[in-house]
C-alpha positions in Angstrom: 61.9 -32.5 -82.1 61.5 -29.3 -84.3 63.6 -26.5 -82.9 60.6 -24.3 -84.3 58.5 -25.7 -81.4 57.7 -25.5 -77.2 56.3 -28.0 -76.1 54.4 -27.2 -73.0 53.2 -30.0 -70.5 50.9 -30.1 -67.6 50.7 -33.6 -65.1 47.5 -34.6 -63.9 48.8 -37.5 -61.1 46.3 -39.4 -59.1 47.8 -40.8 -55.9 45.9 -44.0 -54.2 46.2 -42.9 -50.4 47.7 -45.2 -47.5 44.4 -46.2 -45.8 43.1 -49.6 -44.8 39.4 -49.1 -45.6 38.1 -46.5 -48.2 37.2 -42.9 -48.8 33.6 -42.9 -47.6 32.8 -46.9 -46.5 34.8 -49.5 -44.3 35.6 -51.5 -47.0 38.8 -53.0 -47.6 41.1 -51.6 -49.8 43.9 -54.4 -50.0 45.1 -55.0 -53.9 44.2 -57.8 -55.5 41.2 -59.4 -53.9 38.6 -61.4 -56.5 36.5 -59.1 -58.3 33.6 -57.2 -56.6 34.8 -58.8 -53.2 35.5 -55.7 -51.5 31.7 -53.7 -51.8 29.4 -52.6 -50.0 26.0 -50.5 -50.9 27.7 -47.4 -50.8 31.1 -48.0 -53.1 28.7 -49.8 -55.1 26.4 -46.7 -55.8 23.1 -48.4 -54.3 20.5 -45.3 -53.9 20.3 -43.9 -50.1 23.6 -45.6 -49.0 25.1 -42.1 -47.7 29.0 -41.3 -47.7 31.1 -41.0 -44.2 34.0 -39.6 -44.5 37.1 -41.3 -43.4 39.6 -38.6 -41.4 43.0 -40.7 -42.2 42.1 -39.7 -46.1 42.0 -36.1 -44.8 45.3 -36.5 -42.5 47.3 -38.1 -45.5 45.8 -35.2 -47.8 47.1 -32.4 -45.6 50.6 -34.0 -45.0 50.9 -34.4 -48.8 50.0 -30.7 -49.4 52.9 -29.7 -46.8 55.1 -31.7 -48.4 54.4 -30.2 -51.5 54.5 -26.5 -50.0 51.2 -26.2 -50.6 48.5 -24.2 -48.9 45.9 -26.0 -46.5 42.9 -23.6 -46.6 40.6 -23.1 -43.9 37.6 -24.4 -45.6 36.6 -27.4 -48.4 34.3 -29.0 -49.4 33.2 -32.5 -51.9 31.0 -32.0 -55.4 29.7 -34.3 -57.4 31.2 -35.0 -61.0 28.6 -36.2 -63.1 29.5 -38.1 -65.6 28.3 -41.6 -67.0 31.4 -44.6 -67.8 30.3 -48.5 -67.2 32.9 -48.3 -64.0 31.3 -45.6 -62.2 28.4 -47.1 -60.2 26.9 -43.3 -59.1 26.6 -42.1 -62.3 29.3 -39.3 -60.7 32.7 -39.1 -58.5 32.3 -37.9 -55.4 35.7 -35.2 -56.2 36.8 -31.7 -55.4 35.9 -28.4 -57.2 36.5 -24.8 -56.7 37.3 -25.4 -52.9 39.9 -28.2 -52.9 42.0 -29.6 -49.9 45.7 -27.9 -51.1 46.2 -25.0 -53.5 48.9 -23.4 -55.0 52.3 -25.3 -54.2 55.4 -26.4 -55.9 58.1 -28.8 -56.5 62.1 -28.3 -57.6 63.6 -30.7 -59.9 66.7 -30.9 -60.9 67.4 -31.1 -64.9 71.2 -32.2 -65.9 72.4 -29.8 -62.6 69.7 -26.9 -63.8 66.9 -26.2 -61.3 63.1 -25.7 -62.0 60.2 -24.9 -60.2 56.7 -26.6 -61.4 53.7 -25.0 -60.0 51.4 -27.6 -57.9 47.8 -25.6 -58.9 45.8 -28.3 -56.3 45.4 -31.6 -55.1 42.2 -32.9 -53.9 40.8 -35.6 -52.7 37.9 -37.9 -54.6 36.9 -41.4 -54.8 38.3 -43.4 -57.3 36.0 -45.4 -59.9 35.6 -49.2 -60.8 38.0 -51.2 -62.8 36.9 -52.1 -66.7 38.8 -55.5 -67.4 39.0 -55.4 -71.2 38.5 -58.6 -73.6 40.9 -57.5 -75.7 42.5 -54.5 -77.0 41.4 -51.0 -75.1 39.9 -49.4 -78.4 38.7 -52.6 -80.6 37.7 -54.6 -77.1 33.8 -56.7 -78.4 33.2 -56.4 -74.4 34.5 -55.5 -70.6 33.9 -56.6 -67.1 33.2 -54.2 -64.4 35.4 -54.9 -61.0 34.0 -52.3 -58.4 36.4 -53.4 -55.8 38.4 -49.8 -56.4 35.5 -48.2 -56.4 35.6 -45.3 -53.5 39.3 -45.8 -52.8 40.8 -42.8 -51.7 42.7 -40.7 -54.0 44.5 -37.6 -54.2 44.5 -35.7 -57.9 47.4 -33.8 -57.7 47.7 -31.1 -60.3 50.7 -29.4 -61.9 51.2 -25.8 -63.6 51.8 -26.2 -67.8 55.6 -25.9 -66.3 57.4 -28.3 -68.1 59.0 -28.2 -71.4 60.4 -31.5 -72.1 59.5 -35.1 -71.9 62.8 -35.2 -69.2 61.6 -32.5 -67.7 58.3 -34.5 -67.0 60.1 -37.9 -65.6 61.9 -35.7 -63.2 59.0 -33.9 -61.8 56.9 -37.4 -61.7 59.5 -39.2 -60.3 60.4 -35.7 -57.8 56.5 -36.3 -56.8 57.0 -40.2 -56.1 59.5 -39.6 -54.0 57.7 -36.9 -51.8 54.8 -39.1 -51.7 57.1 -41.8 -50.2 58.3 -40.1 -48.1 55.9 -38.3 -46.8 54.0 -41.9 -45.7 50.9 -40.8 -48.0 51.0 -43.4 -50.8 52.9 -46.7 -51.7 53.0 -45.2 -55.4 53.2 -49.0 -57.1 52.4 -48.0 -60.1 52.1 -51.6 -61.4 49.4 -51.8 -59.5 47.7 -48.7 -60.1 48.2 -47.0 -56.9 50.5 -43.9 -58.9 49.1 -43.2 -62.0 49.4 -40.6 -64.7 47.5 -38.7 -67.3 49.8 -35.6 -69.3 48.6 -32.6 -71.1 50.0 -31.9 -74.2 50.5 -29.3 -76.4 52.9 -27.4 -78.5 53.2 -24.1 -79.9 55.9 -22.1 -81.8 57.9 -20.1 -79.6 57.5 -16.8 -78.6 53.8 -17.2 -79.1 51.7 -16.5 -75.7 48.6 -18.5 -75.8 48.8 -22.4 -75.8 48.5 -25.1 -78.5 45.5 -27.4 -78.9 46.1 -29.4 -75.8 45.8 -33.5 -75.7 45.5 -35.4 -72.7 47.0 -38.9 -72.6 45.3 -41.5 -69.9 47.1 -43.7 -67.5 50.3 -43.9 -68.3 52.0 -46.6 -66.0 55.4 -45.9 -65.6 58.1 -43.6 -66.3 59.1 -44.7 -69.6 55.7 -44.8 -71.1 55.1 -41.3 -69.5 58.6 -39.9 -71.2 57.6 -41.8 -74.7 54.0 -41.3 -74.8 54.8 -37.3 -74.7 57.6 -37.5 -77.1 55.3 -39.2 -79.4 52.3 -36.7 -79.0 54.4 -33.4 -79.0 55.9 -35.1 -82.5 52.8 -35.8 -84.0 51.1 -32.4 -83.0 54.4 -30.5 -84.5 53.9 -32.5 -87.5 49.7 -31.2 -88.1 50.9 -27.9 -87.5 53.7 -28.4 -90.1 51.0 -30.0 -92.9 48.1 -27.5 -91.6 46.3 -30.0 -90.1 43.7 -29.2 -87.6 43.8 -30.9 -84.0 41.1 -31.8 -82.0 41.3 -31.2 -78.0 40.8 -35.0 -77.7 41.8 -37.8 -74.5 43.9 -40.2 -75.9 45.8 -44.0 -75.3 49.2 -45.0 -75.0 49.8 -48.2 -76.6 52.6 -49.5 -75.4 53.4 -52.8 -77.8 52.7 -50.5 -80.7 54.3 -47.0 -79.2 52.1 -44.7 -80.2 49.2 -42.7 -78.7 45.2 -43.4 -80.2 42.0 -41.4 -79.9 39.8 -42.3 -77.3 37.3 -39.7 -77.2 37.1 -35.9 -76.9 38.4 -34.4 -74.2 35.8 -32.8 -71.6 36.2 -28.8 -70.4 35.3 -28.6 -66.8 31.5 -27.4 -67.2 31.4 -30.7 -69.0 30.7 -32.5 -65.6 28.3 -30.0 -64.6 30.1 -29.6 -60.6 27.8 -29.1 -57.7 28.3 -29.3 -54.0 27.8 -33.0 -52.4 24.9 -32.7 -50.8 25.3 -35.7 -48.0 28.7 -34.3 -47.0 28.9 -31.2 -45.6 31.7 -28.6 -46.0 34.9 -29.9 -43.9 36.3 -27.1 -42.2 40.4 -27.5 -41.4 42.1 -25.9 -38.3 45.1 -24.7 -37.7 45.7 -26.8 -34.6 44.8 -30.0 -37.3 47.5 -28.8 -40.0 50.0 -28.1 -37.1 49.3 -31.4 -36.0 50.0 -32.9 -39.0 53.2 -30.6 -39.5 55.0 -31.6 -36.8 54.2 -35.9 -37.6 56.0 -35.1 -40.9 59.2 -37.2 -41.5 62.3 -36.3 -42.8 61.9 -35.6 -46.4 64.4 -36.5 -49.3 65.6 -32.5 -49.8 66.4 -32.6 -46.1 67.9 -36.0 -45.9 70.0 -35.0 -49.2 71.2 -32.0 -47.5 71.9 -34.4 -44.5 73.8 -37.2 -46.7 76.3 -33.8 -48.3 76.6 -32.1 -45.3 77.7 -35.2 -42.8 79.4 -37.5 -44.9 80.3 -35.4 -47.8 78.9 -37.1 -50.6 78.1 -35.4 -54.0 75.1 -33.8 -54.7 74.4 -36.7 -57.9 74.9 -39.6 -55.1 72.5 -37.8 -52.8 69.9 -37.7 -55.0 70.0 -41.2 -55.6 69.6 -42.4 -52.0 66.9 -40.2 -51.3 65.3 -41.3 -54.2 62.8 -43.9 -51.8 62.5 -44.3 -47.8 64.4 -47.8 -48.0 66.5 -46.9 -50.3 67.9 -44.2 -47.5 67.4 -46.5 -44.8 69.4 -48.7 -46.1 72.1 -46.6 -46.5 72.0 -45.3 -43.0 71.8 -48.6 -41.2 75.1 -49.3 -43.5 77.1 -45.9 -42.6 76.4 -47.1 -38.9 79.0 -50.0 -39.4 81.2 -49.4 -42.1 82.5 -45.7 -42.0 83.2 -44.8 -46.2 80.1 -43.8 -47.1 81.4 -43.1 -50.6 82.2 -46.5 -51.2 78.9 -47.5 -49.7 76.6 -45.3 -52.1 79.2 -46.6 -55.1 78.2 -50.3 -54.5 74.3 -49.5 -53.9 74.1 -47.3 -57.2 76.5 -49.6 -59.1 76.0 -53.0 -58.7 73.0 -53.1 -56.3 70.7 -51.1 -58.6 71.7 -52.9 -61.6 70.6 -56.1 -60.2 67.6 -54.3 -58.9 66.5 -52.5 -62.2 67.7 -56.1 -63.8 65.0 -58.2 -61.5 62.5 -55.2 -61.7 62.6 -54.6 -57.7 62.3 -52.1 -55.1 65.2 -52.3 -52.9 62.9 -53.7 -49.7 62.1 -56.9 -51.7 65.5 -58.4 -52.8 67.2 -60.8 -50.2 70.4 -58.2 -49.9 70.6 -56.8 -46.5 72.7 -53.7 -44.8 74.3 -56.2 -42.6 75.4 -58.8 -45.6 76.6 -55.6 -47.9 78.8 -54.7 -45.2 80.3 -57.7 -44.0 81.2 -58.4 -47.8 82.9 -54.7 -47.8 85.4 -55.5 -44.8 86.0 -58.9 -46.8 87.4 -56.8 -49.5 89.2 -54.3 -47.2 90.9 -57.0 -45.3 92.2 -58.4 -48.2 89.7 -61.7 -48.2 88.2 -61.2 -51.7 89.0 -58.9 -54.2 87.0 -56.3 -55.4 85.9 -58.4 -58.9 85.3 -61.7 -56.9 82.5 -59.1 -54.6 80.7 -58.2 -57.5 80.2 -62.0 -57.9 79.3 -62.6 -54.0 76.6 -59.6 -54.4 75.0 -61.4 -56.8 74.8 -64.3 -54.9 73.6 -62.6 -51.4 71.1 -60.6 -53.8 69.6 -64.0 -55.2 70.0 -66.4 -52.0 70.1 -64.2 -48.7 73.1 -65.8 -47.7 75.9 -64.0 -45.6 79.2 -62.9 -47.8 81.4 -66.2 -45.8 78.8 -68.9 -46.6 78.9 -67.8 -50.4 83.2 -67.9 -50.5 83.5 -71.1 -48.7 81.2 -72.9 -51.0 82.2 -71.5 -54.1 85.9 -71.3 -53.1 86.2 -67.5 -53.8 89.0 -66.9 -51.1 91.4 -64.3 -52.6 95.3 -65.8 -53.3 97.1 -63.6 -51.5 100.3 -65.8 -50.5 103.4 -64.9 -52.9 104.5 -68.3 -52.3 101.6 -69.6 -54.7 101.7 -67.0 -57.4 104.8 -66.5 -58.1 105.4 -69.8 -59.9 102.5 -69.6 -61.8 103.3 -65.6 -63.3 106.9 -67.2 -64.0 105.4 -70.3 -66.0 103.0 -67.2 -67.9 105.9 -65.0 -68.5 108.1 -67.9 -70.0 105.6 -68.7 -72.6 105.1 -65.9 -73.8 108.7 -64.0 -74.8 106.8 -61.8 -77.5 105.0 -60.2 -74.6 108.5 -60.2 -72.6 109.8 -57.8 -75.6 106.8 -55.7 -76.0 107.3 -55.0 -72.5 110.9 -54.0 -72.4 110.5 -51.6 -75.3 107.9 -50.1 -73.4 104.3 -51.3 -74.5 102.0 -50.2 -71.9 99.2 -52.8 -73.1 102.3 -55.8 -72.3 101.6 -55.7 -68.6 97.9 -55.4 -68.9 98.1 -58.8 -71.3 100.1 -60.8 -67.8 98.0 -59.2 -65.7 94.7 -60.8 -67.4 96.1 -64.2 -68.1 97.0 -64.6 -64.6 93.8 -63.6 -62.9 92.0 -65.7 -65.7 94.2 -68.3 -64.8 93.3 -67.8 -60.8 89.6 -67.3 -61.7 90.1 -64.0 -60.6 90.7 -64.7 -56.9 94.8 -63.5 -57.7 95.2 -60.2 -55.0 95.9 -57.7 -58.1 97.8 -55.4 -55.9 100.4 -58.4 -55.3 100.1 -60.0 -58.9 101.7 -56.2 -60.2 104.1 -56.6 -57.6 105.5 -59.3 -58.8 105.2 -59.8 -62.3 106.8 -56.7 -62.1 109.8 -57.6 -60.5 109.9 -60.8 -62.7 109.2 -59.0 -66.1 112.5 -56.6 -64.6 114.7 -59.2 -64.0 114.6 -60.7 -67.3 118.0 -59.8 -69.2 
């Protein structure tokens, strides 16, 4: 990126709500149902079906905006968006205006140990449209089929100030909101399957200058990495017009992923675009106190608190923390473990080592692999009490990870018991040792690497199930005795 340039970034992040039925109808909202299943007149925009308005949409709203330290006004109310896309059956989304749900909020993220505040502006609530299935590329497709069974889910648009700087900055603040959203109980945020999803605002501008660069917006982008590259494309690309004295066009664009590059779709709409006005079949929604309250005190521990918690009680770093409070389960689990097995530190070192590799490896959240607390544990007291050594436990995680089976039913049928009997290894170092009297010589003039050259040779010999703390022991002893 040109050091000449700011880039300056604004999230626009639509949330899929936790309810069983939709925003304004008693359809179902379960994921992947045949298409136009889930209908009814009203999600399907029939004229004179009128709107009801669910109140678990308005519950999960509310706990969301306290989560996000926003303010719950007194008063809101729906309006109609009007505008015209094959997917939305009205002909308008039934959305939020001037009077929205939550205003003017925040969240912290942490950049490389720096904090930042990003400015929440809104969030409010709003059906969501149809589904276009494409025949074919996005911008070249010859036709598409309509799905209305997302039609009238429940959403919540959450809105951030033009806060962020950096492409990094961005991840952090979307994966900052994930994580409060999770937390809070308000969405399942599986982005795979739409229910988290993204548009940014792009622009750039050199710095020092006040007003902001042509801005871009970029539609749907589906996970983090398409979100961090898709901005790092655009802010290049807009850096580069301004360099050639190219003009740019406020425009909504597409981020294709096989290709890694943003395309035009079409230009980008200002708000008296969609030509607002109140709904007229729903009246204003008035809030109360009691209601927020309510709400307030249903809130669960949230990951700032339980990070506090995890530093404060079992002294772990700030860095390992944030990690386990990165999801509900992913804390959970570390709690139920820290019930049974006391070092915490070596507890968070095996779930962010080896755990989340395995998880990041099979693409899964750590509620669907086969690993349990109870399993994880059981293997860490094999390792303490000598049973296994701590290379052999990498290989027995792997195994309860992919099977479900308990630590002891993966080392008796693979074998993987740790030698720990002198008896056995000491003829086996001496029979190393003796074929190798180079080694023997590098040793006794004091070559460090000597001993790490045994030391491998007999755990490859042993498979790796040698104790390492007795194999130095005695190759030691034997490398000292030679004359």
């Amino acid at each position: 990126m040109s050091p000449d340039y700011e880039i300056v970034i604004g999230l626009e992040v639509h949330a899929e709500l936790k309810t069983q039925t939709k925003i304004f109808c008693s359809c179902s909202t379960a994921f992947g149902a045949e298409p136009n299943t889930q209908t009814c007149p009203i999600c399907a925009g029939f004229p004179g079906a009128l709107p009801v308005l669910n109140r678990q949409v308005v519950d999960l709203a509310i706990r969301a905006g306290l989560a996000l330290h926003c303010e719950i006004p007194a008063m809101c109310k729906f309006d109609r968006k009007n505008y015209f896309y094959p997917d939305l059956p009205h002909g308008y989304q039934v959305s939020q205006f001037d009077f929205p749900v939550c205003k003017q909020g925040y969240l912290d993220i942490d950049i490389e140990g720096q904090k930042k505040r990003v400015g929440v502006t809104r969030a409010h609530m709003e059906e969501d449209a149809g589904k276009l299935v494409h025949q074919g590329d996005i911008t070249t497709t010859p036709f598409s089929l309509v799905d209305l069974n997302r039609s009238g889910v429940a959403l919540l648009e959450i809105v951030s100030e033009p806060d962020m700087r950096s492409a990094q900055e961005a991840r952090a603040y979307l994966e900052k909101l994930r994580s409060m959203l999770l937390f809070a109980g308000v969405s399942d945020c599986k982005m795979q399957e739409g229910s988290l999803r993204c548009d940014a605002n792009v622009s750039v501008r050199p710095f020092g200058q006040q007003e902001f660069g042509t801005r871009c917006e970029i539609k749907n982008l589906n996970s983090f990495r398409a979100l961090e590259r898709a901005i790092e494309y655009e802010a290049k690309r807009h850096m580069e017009a301004l360099e050639d004295g190219t003009e740019l066009f406020q425009e909504t664009r597409t981020w294709d992923e096989e290709k890694q590059m943003t395309r035009s779709m079409r230009s980008k709409e200002e708000a008296h675009d969609y030509r607002y006005f109140p709904e007229p079949d729903l009246p204003p929604l008035f809030i109360s106190r009691e209601w927020v309250d309510e709400v307030r005190a249903a809130l669960p521990e949230m990951p700032e608190q339980a990070q506090q918690r995890l530093m404060e009680v079992y002294g772990l770093p700030e860095y390992d923390a944030a990690l386990l409070t990165l999801t509900p389960e992913t804390l959970d689990f570390f709690d139920r473990c820290v019930q049974e097995y006391p070092d915490a530190k070596t507890i968070a070192n095996w779930m962010m080592g080896e755990f989340s590799r395995l998880l990041n490896q099979t693409n899964q959240e750590i509620g669907d692999s086969h690993l349990t607390p109870d399993h994880l544990v059981q293997m860490l007291r094999l390792v303490d009490d000598g049973t296994i050594s701590g290379k052999i436990a990498k290989t027995v995680l792997e195994d309860m990870f992919n099977s479900g089976q308990s630590p002891q039913e993966i080392i008796k049928a693979k074998g993987l018991v740790q030698i720990s009997d002198a008896d056995t290894l000491l003829p086996l170092i001496e029979d190393i040792v003796g074929a190798n009297p180079k080694v023997v010589e590098d040793y006794k003039s004091g070559k460090g690497k000597a001993m790490g050259f045994f030391v491998g040779q007999i755990m490859k010999a042993t498979k790796g199930q040698a104790n390492p703390a007795l194999v130095n022991e005695l190759l030691k002893k034997v490398l000292d005795s030679i004359q």
